[in-house]
N, C-alpha and C positions, 0 to 999 in steps of 0.2 A: 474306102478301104476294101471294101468286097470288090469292087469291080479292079483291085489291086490285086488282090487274092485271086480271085477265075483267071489273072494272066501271070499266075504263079509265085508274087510276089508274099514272102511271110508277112505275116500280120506283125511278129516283133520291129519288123524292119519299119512298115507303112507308120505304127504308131511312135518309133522310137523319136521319126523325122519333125511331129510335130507336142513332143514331148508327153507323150498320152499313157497312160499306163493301160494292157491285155488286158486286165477284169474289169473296169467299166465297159469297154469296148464291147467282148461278148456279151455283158447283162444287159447293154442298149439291143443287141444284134437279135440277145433271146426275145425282148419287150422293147421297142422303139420308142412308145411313148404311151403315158397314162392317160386318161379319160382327164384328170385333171390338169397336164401340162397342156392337152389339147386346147381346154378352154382357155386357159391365160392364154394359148397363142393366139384364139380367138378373139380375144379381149383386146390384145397388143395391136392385131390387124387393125379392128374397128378404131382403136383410136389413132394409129397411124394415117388411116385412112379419112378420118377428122378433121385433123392437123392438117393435111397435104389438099383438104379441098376447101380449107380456110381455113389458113394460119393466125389469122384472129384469136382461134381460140386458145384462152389462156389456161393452165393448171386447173383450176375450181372450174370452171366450163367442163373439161374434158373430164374431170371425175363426175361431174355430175351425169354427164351423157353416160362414163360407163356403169356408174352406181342404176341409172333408170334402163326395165327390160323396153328389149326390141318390139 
């Protein structure tokens, strides 16, 4: 959406298309993300990354790897 915006496009317009409502938008724009969403994305990656280099592993497998530190 900013790089809609720098080529003059309104924000009302950019968010209207994928049905987004202006005030989350600029409170992402003020703060993109928390130290806490970071980790769960962190979290997400490793066990994505789990899964996709042995699909063996099942549900209680992969919580257990994400439950134990690195």
């Amino acid at each position: 959406m900013s790089e809609l915006a720098a080529e003059g496009i309104p924000v009302v317009v950019t968010c209207r298309v994928p049905k987004l409502a202006r005030q989350p938008y600029y409170r992402w724009l003020a703060d993109p993300s928390t130290p806490g969403e970071l980790e769960r994305a962190h979290r997400a990656n490793a066990l994505f990354d789990a899964y996709r280099d042995d699909p063996e592993f099942g549900k209680r497998l992969l919580s257990t790897k994400l439950a134990t530190p690195a």
